[in-house]
N, CA, C and O atoms as a GROMACS GRO file, in nm:
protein
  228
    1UNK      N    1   1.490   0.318  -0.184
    1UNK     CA    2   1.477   0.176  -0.149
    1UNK      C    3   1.370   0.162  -0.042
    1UNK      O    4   1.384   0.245   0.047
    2UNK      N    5   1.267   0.081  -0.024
    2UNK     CA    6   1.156  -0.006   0.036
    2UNK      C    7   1.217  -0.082   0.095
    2UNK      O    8   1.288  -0.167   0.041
    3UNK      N    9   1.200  -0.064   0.237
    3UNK     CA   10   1.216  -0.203   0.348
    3UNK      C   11   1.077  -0.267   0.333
    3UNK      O   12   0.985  -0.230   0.260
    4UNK      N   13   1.082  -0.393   0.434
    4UNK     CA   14   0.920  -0.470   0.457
    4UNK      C   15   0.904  -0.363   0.560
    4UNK      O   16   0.811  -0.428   0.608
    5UNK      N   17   0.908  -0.277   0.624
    5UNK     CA   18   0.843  -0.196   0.748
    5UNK      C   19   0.778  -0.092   0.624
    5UNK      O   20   0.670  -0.041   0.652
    6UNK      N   21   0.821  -0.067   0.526
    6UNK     CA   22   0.772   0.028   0.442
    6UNK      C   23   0.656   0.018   0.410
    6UNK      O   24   0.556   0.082   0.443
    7UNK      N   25   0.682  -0.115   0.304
    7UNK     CA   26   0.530  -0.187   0.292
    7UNK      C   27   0.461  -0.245   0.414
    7UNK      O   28   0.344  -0.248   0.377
    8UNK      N   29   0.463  -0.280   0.505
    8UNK     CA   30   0.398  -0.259   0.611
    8UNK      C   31   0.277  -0.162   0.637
    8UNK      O   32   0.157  -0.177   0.661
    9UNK      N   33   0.376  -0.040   0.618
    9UNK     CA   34   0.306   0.060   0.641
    9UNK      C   35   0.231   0.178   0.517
    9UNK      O   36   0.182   0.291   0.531
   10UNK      N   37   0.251   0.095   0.403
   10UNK     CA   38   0.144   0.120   0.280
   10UNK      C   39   0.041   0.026   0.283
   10UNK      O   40  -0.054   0.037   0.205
   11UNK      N   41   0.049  -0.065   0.363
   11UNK     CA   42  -0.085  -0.125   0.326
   11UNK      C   43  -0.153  -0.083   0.444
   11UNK      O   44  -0.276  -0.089   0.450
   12UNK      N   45  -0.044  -0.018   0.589
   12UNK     CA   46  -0.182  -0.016   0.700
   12UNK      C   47  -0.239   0.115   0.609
   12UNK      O   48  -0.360   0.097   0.595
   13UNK      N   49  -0.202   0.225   0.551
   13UNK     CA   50  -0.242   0.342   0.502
   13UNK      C   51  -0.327   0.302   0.418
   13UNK      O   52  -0.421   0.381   0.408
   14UNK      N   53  -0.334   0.188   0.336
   14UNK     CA   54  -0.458   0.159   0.231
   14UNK      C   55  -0.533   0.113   0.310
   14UNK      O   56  -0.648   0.111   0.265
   15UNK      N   57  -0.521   0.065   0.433
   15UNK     CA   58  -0.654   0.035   0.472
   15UNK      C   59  -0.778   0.119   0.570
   15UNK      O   60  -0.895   0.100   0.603
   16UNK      N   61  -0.646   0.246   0.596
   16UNK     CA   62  -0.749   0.397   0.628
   16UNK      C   63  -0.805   0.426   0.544
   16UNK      O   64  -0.926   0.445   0.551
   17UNK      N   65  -0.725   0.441   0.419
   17UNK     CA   66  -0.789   0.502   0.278
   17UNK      C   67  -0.937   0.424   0.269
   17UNK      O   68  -1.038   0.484   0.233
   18UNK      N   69  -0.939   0.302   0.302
   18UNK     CA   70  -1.067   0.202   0.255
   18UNK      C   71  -1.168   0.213   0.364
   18UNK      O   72  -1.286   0.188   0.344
   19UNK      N   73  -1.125   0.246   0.469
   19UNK     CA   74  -1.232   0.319   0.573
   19UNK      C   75  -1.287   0.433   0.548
   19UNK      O   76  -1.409   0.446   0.546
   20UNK      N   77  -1.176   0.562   0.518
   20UNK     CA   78  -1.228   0.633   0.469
   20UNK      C   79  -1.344   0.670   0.374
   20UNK      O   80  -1.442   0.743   0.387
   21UNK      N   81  -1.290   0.589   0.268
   21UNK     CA   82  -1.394   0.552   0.123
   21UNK      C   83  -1.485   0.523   0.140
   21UNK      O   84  -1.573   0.579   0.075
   22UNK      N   85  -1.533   0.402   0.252
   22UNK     CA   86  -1.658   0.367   0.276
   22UNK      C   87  -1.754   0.486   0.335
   22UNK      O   88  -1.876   0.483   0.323
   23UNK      N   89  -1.691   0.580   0.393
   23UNK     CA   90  -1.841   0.692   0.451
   23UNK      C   91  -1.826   0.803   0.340
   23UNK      O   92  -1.917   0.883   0.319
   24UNK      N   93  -1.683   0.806   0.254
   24UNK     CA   94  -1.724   0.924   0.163
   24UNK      C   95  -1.802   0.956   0.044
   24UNK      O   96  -1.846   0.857  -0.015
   25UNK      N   97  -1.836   1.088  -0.013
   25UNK     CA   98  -1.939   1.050  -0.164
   25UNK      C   99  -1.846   0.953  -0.248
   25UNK      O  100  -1.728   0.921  -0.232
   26UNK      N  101  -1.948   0.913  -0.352
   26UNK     CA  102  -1.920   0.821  -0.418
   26UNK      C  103  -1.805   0.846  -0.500
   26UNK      O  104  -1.733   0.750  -0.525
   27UNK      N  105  -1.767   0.990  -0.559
   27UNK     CA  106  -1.649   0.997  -0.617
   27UNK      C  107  -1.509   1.015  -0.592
   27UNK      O  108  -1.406   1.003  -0.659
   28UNK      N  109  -1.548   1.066  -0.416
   28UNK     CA  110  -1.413   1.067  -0.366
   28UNK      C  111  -1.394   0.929  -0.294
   28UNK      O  112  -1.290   0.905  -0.233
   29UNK      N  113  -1.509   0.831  -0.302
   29UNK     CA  114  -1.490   0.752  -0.263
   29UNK      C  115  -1.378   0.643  -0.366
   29UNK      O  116  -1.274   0.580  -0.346
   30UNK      N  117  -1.444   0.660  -0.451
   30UNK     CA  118  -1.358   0.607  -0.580
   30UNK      C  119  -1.207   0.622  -0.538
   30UNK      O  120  -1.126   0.560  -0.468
   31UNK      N  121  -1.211   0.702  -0.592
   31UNK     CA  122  -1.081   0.810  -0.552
   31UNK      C  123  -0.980   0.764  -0.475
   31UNK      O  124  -0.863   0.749  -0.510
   32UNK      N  125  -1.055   0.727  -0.308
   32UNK     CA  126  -0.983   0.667  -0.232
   32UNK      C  127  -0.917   0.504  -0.237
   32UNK      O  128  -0.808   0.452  -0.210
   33UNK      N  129  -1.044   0.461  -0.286
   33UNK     CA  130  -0.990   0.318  -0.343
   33UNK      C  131  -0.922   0.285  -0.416
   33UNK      O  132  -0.859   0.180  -0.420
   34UNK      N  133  -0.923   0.395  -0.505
   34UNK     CA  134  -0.785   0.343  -0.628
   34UNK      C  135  -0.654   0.385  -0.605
   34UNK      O  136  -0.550   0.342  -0.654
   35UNK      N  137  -0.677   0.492  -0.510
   35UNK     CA  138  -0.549   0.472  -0.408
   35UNK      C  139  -0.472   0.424  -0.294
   35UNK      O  140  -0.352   0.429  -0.266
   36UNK      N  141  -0.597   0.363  -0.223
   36UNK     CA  142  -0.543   0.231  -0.111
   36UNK      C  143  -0.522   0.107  -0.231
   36UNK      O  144  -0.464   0.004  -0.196
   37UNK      N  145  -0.568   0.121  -0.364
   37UNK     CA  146  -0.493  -0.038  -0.450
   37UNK      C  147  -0.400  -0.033  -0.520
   37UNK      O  148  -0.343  -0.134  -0.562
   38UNK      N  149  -0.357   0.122  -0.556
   38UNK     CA  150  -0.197   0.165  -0.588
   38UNK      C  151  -0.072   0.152  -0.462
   38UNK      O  152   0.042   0.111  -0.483
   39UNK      N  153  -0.119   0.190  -0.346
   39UNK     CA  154  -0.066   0.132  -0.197
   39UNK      C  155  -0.029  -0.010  -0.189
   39UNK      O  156   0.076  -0.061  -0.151
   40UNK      N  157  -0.117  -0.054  -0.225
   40UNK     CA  158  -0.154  -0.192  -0.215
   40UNK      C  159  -0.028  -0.265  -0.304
   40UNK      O  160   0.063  -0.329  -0.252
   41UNK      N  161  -0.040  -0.248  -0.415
   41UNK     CA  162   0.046  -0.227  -0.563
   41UNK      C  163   0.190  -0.253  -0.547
   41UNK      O  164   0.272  -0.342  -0.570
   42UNK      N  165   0.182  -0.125  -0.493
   42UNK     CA  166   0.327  -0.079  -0.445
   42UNK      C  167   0.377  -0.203  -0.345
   42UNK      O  168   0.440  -0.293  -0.400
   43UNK      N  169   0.363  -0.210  -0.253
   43UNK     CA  170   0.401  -0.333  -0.143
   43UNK      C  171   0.412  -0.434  -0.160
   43UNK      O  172   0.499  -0.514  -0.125
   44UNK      N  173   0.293  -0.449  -0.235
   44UNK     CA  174   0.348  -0.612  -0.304
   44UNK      C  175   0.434  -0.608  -0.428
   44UNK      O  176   0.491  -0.714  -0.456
   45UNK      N  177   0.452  -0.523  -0.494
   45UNK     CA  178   0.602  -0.512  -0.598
   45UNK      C  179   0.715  -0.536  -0.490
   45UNK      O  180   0.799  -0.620  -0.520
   46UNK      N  181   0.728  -0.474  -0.369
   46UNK     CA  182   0.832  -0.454  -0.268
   46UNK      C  183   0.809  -0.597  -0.225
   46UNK      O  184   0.898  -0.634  -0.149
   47UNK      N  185   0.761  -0.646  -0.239
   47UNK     CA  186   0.719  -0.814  -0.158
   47UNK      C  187   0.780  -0.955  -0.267
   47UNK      O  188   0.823  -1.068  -0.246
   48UNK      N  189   0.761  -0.894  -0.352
   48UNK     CA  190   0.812  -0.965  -0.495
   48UNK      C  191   0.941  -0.965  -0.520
   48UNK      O  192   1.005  -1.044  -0.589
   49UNK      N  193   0.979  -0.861  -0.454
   49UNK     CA  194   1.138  -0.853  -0.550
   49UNK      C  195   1.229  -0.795  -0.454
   49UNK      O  196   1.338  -0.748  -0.488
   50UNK      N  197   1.172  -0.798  -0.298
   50UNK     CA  198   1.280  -0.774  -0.192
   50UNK      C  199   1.402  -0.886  -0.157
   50UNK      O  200   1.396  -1.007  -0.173
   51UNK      N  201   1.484  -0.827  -0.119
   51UNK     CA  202   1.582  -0.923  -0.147
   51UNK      C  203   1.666  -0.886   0.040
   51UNK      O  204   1.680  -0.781   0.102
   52UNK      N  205   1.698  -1.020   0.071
   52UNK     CA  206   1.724  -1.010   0.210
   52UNK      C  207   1.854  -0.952   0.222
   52UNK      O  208   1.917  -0.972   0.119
   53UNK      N  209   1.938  -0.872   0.331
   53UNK     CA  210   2.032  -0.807   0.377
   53UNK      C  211   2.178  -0.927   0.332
   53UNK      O  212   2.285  -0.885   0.287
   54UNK      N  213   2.149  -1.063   0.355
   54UNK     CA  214   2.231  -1.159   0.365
   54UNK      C  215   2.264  -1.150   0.165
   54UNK      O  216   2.379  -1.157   0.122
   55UNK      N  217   2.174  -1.138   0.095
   55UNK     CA  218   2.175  -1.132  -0.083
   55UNK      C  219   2.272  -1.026  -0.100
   55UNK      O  220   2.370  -1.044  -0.172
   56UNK      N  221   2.252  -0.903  -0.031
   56UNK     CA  222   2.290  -0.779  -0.128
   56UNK      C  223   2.414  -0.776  -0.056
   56UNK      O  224   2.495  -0.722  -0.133
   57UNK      N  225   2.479  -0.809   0.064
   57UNK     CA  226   2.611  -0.817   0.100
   57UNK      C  227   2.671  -0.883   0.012
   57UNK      O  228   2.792  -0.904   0.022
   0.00000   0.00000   0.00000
């Protein structure tokens, strides 16, 4: 299970990944991007379909 602190902290990680990407070669640059937008992905699925503490009681 994904809290919002989770996704929180997949998107601050996609957005190292996208720093990263910007100074690396072009293929690991790739690379990195399509994995800070699977990060990305992920969090907002968790953003979509989280359900508050007060629901699941």
């Amino acid at each position: 299970m994904r809290t919002d602190t989770h996704a929180r902290l997949l998107r601050e990680r996609a957005g190292e990944l996208d720093q990263l990407a910007a100074s690396a070669p072009a293929p690991v640059g790739r690379r990195l991007t399509a994995n800070a937008a699977r990060l990305r992905d992920t969090a907002d699925t968790h953003d979509a379909t989280a359900q508050s503490a007060k629901d699941i009681a």
